[in-house]
C-alpha positions as CSV (number, residue, x, y, z in Angstrom):
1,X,102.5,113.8,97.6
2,X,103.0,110.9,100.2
3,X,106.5,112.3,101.1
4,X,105.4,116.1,101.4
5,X,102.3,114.3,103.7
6,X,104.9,112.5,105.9
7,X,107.3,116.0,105.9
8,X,104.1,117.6,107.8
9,X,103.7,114.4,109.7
10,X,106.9,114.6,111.5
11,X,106.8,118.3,111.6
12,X,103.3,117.9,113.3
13,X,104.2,115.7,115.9
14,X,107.8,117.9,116.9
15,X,105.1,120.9,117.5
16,X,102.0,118.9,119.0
17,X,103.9,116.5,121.4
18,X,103.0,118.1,124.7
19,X,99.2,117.8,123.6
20,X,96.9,115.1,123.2
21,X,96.0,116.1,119.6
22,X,98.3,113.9,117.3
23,X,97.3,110.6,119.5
24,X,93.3,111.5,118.9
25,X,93.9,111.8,114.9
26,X,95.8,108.5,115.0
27,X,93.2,106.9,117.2
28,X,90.1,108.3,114.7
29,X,91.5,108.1,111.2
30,X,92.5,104.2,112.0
31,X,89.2,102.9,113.9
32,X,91.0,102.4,117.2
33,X,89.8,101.8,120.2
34,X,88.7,104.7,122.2
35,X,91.7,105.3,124.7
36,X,91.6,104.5,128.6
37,X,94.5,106.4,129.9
38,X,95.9,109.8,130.6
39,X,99.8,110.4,129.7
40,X,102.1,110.5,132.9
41,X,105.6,112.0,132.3
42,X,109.1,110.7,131.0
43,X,111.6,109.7,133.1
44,X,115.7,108.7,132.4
45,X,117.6,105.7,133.9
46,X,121.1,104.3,133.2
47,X,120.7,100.4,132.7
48,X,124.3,99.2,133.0
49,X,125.5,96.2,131.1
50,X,127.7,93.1,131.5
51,X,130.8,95.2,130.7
52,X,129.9,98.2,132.8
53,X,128.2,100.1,129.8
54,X,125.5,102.4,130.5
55,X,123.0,102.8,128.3
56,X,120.5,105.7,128.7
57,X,116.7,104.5,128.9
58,X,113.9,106.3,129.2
59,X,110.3,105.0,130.6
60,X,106.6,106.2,130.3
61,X,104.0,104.9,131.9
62,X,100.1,105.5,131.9
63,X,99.2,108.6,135.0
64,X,98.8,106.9,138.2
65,X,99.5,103.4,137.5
66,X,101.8,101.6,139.4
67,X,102.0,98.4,137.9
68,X,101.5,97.8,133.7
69,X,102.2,95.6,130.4
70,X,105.5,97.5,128.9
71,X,106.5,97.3,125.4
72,X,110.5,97.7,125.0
73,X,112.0,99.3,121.8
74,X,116.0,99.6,121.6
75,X,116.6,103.0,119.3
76,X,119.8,103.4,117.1
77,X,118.8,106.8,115.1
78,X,119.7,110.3,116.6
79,X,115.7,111.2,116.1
80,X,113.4,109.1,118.8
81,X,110.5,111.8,118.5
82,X,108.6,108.7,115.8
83,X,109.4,106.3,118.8
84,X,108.3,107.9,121.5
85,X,104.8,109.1,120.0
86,X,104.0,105.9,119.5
87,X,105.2,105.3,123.2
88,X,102.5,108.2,123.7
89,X,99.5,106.3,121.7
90,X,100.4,103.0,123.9
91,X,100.1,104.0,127.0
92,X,96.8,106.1,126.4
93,X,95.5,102.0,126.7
94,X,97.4,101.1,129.6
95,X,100.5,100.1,128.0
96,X,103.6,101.6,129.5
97,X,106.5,102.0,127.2
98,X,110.5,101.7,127.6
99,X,112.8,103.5,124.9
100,X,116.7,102.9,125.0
101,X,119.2,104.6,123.2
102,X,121.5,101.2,121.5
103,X,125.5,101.6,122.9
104,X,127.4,104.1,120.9
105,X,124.2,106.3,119.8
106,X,122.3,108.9,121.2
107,X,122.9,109.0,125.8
108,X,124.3,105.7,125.5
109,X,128.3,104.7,126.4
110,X,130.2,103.1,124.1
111,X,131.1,102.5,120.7
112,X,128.6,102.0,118.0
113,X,128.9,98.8,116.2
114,X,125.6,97.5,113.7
115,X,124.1,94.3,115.0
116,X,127.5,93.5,117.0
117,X,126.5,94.2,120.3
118,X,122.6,94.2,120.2
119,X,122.4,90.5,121.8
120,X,124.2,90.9,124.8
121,X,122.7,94.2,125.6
122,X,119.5,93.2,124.4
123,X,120.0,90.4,126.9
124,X,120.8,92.4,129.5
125,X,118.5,95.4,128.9
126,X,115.9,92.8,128.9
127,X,116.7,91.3,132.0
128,X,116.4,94.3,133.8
129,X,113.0,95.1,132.6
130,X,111.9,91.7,133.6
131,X,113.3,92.6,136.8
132,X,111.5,96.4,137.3
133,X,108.5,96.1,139.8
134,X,106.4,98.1,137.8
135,X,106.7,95.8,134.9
136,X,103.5,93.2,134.5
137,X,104.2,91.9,131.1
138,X,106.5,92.7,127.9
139,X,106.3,93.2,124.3
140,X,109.1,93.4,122.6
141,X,108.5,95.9,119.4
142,X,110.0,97.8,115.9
143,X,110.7,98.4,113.0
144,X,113.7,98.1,110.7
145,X,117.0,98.0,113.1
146,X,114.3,98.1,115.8
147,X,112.7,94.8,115.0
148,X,116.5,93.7,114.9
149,X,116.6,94.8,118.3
150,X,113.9,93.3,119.4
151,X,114.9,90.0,117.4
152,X,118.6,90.0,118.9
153,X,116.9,90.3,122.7
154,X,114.6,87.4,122.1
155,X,117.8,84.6,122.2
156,X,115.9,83.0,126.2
157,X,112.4,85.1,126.8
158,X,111.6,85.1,130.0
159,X,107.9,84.3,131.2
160,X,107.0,87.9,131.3
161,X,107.9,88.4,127.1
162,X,103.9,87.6,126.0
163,X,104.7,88.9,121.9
164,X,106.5,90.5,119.7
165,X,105.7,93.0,117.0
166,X,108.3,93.3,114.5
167,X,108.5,94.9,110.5
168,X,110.8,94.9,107.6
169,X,113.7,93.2,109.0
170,X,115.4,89.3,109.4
171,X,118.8,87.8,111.4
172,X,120.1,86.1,108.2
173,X,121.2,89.3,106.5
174,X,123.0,87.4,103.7
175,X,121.0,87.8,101.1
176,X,120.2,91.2,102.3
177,X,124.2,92.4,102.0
178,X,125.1,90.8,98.6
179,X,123.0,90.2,95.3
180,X,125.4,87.6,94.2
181,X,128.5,89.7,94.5
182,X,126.4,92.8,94.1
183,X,126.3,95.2,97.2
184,X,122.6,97.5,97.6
185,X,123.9,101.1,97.5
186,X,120.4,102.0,98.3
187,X,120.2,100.4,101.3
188,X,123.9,100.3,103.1
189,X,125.7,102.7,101.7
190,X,122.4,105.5,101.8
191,X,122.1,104.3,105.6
192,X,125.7,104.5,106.6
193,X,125.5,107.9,104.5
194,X,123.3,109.2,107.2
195,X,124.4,107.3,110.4
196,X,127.8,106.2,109.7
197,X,128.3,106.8,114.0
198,X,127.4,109.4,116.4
199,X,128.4,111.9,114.6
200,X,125.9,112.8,111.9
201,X,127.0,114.3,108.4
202,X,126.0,117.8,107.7
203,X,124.9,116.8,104.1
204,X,123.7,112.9,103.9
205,X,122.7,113.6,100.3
206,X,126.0,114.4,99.7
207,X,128.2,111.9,101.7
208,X,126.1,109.4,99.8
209,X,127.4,110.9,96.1
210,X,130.9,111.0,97.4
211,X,130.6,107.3,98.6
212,X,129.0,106.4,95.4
213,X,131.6,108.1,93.2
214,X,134.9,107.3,95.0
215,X,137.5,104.4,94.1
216,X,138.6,102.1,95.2
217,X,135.0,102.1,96.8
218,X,136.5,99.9,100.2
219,X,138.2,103.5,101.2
220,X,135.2,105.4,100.3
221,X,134.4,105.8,104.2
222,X,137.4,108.3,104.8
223,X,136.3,111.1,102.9
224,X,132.4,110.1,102.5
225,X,131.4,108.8,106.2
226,X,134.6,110.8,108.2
227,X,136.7,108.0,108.5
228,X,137.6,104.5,108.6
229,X,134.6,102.7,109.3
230,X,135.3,98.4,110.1
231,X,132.1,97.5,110.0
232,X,130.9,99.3,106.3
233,X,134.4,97.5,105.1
234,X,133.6,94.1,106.2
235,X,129.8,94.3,104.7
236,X,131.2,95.1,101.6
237,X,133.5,91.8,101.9
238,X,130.2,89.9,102.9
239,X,129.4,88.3,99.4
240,X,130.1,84.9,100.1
241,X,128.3,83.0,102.8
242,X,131.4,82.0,104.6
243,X,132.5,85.4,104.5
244,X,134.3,86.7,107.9
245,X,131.5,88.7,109.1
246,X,128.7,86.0,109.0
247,X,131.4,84.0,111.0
248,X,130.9,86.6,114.0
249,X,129.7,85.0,117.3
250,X,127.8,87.7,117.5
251,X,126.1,87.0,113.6
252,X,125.7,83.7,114.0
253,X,124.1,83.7,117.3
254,X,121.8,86.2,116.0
255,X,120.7,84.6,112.6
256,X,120.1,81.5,115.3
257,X,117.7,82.6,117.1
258,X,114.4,82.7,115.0
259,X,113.8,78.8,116.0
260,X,113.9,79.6,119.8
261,X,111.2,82.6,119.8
262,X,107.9,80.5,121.3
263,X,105.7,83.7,122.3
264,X,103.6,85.0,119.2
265,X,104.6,87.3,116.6
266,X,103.3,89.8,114.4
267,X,105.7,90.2,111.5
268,X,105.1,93.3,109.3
269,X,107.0,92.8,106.1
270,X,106.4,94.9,102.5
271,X,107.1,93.8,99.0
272,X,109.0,97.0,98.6
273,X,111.5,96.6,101.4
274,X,115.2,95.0,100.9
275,X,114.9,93.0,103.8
276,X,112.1,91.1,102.6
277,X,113.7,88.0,101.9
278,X,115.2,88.1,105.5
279,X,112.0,88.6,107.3
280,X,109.9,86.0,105.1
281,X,113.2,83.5,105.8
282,X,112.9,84.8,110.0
283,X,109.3,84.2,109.9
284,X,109.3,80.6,108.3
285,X,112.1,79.7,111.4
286,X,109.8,81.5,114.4
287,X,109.8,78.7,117.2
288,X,105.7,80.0,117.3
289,X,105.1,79.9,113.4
290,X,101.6,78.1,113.9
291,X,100.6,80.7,116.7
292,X,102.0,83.8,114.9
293,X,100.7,86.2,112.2
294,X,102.9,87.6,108.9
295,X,101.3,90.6,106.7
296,X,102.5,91.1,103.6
297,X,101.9,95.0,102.7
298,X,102.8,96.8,99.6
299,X,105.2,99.2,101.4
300,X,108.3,100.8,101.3
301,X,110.6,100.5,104.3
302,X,109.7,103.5,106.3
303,X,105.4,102.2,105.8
304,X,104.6,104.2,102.6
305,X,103.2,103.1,99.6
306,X,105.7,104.3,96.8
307,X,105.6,104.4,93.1
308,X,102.4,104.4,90.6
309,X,100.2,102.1,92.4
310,X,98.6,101.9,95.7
311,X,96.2,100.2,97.6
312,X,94.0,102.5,99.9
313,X,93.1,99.3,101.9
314,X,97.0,99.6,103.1
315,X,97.0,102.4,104.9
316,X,97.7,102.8,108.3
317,X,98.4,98.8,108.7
318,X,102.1,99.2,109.1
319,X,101.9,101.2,112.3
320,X,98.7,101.3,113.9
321,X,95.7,99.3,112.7
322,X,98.1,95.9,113.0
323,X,100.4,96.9,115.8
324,X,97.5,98.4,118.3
325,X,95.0,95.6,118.5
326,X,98.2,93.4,118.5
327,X,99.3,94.7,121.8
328,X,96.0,95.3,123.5
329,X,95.5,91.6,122.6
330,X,98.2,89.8,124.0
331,X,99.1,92.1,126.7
332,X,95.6,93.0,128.4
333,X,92.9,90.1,126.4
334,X,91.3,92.6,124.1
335,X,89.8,90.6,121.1
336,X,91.5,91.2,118.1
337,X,90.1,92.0,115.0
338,X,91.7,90.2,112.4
339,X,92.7,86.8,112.5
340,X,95.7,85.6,115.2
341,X,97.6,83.1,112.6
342,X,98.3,82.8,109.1
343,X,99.6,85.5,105.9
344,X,97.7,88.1,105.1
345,X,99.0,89.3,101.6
346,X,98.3,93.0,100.1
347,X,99.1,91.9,96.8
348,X,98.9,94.6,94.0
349,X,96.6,94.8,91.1
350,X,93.2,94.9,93.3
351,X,92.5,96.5,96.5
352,X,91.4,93.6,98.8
353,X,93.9,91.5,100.8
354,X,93.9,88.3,100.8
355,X,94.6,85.5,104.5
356,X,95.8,82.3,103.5
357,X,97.5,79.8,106.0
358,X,101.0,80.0,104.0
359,X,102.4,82.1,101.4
360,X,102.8,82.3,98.7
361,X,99.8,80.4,97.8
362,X,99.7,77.0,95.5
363,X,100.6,77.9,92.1
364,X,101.3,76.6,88.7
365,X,104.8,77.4,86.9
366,X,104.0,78.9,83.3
367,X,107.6,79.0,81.2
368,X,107.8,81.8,78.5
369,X,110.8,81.3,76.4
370,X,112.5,84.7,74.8
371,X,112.6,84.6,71.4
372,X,113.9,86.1,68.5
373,X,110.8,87.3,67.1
374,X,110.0,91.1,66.6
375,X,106.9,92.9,68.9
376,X,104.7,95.0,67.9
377,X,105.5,98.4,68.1
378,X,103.7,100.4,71.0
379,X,106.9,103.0,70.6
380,X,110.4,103.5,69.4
381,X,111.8,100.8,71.4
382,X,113.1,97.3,69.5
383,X,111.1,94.5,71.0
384,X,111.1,91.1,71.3
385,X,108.4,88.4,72.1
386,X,107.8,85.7,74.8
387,X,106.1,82.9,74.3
388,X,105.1,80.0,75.8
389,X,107.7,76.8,75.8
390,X,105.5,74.4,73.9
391,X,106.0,76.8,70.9
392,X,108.8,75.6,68.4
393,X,111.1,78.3,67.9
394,X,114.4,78.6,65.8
395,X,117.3,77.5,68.4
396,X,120.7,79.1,68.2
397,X,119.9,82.4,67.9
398,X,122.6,84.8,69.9
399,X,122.1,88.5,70.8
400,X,124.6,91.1,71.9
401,X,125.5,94.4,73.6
402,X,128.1,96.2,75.3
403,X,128.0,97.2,78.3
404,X,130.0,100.1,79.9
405,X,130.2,100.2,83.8
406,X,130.7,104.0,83.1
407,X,127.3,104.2,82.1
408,X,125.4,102.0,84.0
409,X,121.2,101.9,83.8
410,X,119.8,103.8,86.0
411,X,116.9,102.2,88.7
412,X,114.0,102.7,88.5
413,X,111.8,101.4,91.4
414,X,111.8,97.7,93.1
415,X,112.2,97.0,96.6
416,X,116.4,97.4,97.2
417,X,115.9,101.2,98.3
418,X,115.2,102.2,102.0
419,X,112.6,105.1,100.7
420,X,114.5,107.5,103.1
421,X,113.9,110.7,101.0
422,X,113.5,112.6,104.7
423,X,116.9,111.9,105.2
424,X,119.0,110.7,102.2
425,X,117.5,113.5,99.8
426,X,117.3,112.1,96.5
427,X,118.0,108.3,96.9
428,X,115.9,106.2,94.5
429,X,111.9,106.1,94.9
430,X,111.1,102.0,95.2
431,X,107.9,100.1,94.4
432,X,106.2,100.0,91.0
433,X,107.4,103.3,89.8
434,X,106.5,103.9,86.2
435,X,109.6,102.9,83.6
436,X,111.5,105.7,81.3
437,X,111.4,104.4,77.8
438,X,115.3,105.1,76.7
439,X,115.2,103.7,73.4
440,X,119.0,105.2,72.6
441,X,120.4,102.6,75.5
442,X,121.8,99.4,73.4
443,X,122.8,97.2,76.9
444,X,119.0,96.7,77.3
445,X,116.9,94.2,75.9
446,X,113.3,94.5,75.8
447,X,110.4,91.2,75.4
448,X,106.9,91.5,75.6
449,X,104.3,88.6,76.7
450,X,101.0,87.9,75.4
451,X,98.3,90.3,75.6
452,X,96.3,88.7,78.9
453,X,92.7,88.2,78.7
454,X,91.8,87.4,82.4
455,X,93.4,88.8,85.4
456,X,96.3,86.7,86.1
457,X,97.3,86.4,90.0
458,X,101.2,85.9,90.4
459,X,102.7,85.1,93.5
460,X,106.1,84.0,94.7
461,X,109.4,84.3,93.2
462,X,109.5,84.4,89.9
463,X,112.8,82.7,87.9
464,X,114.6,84.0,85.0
465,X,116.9,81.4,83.2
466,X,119.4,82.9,81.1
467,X,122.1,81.4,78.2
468,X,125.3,83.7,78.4
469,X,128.7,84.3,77.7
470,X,130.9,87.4,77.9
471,X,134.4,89.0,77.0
472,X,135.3,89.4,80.9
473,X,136.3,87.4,83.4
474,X,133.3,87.9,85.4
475,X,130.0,90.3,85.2
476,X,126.5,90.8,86.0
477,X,123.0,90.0,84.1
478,X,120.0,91.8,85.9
479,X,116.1,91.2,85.0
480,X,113.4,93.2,85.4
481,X,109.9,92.1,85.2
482,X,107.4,95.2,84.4
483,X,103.3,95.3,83.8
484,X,102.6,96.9,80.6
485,X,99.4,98.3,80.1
486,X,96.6,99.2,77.2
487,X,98.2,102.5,76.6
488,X,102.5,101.0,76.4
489,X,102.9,102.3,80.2
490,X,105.3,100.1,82.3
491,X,105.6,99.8,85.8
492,X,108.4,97.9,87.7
493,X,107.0,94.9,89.4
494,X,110.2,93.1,90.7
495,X,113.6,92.4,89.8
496,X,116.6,89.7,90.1
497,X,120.3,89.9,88.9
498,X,123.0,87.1,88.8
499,X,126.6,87.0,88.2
500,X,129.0,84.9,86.2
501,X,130.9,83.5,89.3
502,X,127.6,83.0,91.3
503,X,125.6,82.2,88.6
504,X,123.0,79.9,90.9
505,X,121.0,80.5,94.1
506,X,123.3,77.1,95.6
507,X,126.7,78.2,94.9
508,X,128.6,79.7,98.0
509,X,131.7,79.9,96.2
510,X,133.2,81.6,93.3
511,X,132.8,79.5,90.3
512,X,135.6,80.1,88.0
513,X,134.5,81.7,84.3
514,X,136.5,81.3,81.1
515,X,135.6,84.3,79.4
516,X,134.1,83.3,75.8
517,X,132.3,80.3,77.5
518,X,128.8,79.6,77.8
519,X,127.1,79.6,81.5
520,X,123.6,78.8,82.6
521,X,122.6,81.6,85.2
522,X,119.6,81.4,87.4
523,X,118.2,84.6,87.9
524,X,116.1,84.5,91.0
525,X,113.6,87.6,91.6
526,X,112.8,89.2,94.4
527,X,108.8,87.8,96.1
528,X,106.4,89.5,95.3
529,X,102.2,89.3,94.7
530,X,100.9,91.0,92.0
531,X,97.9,90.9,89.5
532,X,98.2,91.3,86.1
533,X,94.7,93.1,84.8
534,X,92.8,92.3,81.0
535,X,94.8,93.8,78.5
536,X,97.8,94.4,80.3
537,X,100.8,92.0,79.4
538,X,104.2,91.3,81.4
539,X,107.1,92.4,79.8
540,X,111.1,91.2,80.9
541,X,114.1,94.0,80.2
542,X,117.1,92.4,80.4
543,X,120.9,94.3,80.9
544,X,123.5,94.3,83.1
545,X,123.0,97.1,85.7
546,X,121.0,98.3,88.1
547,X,122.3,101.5,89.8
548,X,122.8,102.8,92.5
549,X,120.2,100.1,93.5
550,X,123.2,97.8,93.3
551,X,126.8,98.1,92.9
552,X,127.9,98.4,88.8
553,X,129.8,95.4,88.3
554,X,133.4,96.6,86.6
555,X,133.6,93.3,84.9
556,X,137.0,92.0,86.7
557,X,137.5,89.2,88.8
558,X,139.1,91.2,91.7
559,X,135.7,92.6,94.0
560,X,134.2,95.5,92.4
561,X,134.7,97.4,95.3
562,X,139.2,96.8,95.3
563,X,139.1,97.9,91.8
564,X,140.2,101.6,90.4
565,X,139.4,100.8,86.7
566,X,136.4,99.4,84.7
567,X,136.5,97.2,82.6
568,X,134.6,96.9,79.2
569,X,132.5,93.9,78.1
570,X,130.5,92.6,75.4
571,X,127.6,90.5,76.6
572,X,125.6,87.6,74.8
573,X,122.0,85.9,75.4
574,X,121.3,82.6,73.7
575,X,117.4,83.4,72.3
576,X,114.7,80.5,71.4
577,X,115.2,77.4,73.9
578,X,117.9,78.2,76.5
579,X,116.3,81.2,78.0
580,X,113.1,82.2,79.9
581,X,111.1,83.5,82.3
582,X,108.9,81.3,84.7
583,X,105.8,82.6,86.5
584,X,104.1,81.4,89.3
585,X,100.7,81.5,88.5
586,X,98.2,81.0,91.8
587,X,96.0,78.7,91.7
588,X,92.7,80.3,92.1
């Protein structure tokens, strides 16, 4: 329903945008302000940068005004139309509004590079802005490789830079690019599926399959992307932290720069977008933490709210009801409407949010060892229970399964897709989508908490610490934490995988693995806020796979993505003392 409502949406605004109509809607259905300003018309400039790159950059500014607050957005994607309405709704208060097509994309010279260029030109680009005479004062602003953009500019503000307004990105993209020697298929390889350079694929959908499909996957940019592409091959050698690409001048000076940013910022992040564990790390660094504001929505990446639960309360933050008053606010002294500083958390499970002065919250950890023990049958599916440490238990007990790379489990939900039906048709649906019962798979194991009597806030990241050994040489465990309700119906809630060679958060180095030996793994999911209702009860699946969410481990030591042929394994949990889950329970 939401996607078919955004399908219209974009199809509105291509036929309205010579009218006033689609700015009134937006202005009505999110309590805005009532507007100021008539539209004046767009005009084109070439900014030239430090190597004699020009880079096409188009300005609007509020009819018959001379002189205004700007707010600059640098643009990668071949559609601007999103960009530029919201340029449309900005200067309606005032606000004039600068769009510039990145090097290598769109009007721009050059060759298109991800993140490799964006400082210098953002540098540059900004310096000229500061420089325009019709310029009074600059926001920096956007969203996904926007806010980077706007983050990789933002390395010396000058005085005129008053805020910036950024969502669902970070500059330490580490943990973004590799789950512990896992790669997100959902995120990179569906986004260089539909923008793998200036030339777009006819079919994104299917360049994605081919990509997916093809092995070795390091050459799977010849026949899926049209050619070699250097900087999809070096992400997919960016598992270790001292890999080549995070050694980049251009990386490092980038994931550097949260700690000098001193003007305020909004940060718009979403517990349903893979970059949230970058942006929650950029916003903890800001140089203006104490004098900036993070919201915590329960989005997707593109703003929706995806999967089996939503909060109505959410709508319309992501775009306009945060980013409006923002500007106005620090650009012409409008109060704003909602506090300055601080979190505010959408957290799911009830519909009001919740401002606190950090997140997450004080909380107490609650351990629930896995056990042996047989559930309760609510269907088909063998169960096992969780119980609370303090509870003695028989120790020793192993359990088994096979798992195939062939046949890995499918995802279902979580926050490691972009949500990018509109363009990648097809790619998986994130957030707390409701779970498919396969009782027939063996390679996943299934325990059930207690049946909860009060609502039970969790916020955080939640740790699973698992007991193993395995046949291969290396391999993957992945977790999944679902809410199960009165009825047996599960929804994802968040998720976390580990691998046998990085089997802790610390390690920045492979650690050698014996197969037949036993290893501790520290299984770290991904944040999240979530409360769990009376009657519901958490539940924790358990296999090896997560896909395409994340690469299918082939269980070999040589990268997953250098190898032709899979690999077999049998995989083994130690049940009753070794392993468990750990909740952070908010204090409240």
């Amino acid at each position: 329903m939401v996607q078919c409502m955004l399908r219209w949406s974009f199809l509105a605004l291509s036929l309205l945008a010579g009218c006033s109509l689609p700015q009134n809607i937006v202005r009505g259905s999110n309590g805005l302000p009532d507007f100021t300003h008539d539209e004046g018309s767009w005009r084109d400039v070439d900014v030239v940068m430090r190597d004699g790159i020009k880079l096409k950059t188009h300005i609007l500014m509020p009819q018959g005004v001379e002189k205004a607050p700007v707010v600059l957005m640098r643009n990668p994607y071949p559609r601007d139309i999103l960009f530029k309405f919201s340029c449309s709704v900005f200067v309606r208060y005032g606000i004039g509004c600068i769009v510039q097509d990145v090097r290598g994309q769109r009007e721009s010279e050059g060759e298109w590079a991800p993140l490799i260029h964006e400082v210098d030109d953002g540098e540059d680009t900004l310096a000229w802005v500061d420089a325009q005479p019709f310029v009074e004062s600059i926001a920096l602003y956007g969203q996904s490789y926007l806010a980077g953009t706007a983050l990789a500019a933002s390395h010396d503000l000058p005085p005129k830079v008053k805020t910036l307004v950024l969502a669902v990105f970070g500059t330490d993209l580490r943990q973004v690019v590799s789950e512990r020697g896992l790669f997100p298929h959902e995120l990179i390889t569906a986004w260089a599926s539909y923008m793998p350079g200036k030339e777009r694929p006819a079919n994104p959908q299917k360049s994605f399959e081919i990509a997916l499909a093809h092995r070795p996957h390091l050459t799977c940019d010849e026949p899926a992307f049209g050619g070699k592409k250097e900087w999809y091959r070096a992400w997919l050698d960016a598992t270790l932290p001292s890999a080549a690409v995070w050694q980049l001048p251009a990386n490092v000076k980038f994931a550097a720069i949260p700690p000098r940013i001193q003007v305020p910022v909004l940060f718009i992040e979403g517990y349903d977008d893979p970059f949230l564990l970058a942006g929650l790390d950029t916003f903890a660094r800001l140089g203006s933490r104490e004098r900036s504001h993070l919201v915590l929505l329960p989005t997707s990446h593109v703003g929706l709210q995806p999967g089996d639960v939503e909060m109505s309360k959410a709508d319309g933050q992501y775009l306009w009801k945060l980013p409006v008053p923002w500007l106005l606010h620090h650009l012409k002294g409008v109060p704003l409407p909602f506090p300055a500083t601080g979190v505010t958390s959408y957290g799911r499970g009830v519909q009001e949010p919740v401002h606190r002065a950090e997140w997450p919250p004080p909380t107490t950890q609650v351990d629930w060892q896995l056990t042996d023990s047989q559930a309760p049958k609510d269907n088909d599916c063998p169960e096992r229970v969780m119980t609370e440490s303090d509870v003695e238990t028989r120790p020793g007990v192993e359990v088994s399964y096979r798992y195939n790379p062939l046949k890995p489990w499918p995802s279902e939900g979580g926050a490691r897709g972009l949500g990018m039906k509109l363009l990648v048709a097809g790619t998986l649906t994130p957030g707390p989508v409701r779970q498919t019962w396969d009782c027939s798979r063996q390679d996943v194991l299934r325990f059930i908490g207690p049946t909860n009597r009060n609502a039970t806030r969790i916020a955080g990241r939640m740790q699973v610490l698992l007991r193993v050994k395995s046949t291969a040489k290396d391999t993957a465990f992945y977790a999944k934490l679902v809410d199960i309700d009165e009825k047996g119906n599960a929804v994802h809630v968040t998720d976390g995988a580990a691998t046998l060679r990085l089997p802790t958060a610390k390690d920045i180095e492979w650690v050698p693995y014996e197969p037949g030996s036993t290893r501790a793994l520290e299984l770290e999911l991904l944040p999240t806020e979530w409360v769990l209702q009376p009657y519901h009860r958490f539940g924790l699946w358990i296999s090896s796979s997560n896909y395409p969410a994340l690469s299918a481990h082939l269980n070999t030591e040589t990268p997953w993505f250098q190898t032709r042929e899979p690999l077999l394994a049998t995989q083994t949990i130690f049940l009753n003392g070794p392993s468990k889950l750990i909740l952070r329970v908010v204090k409240e």
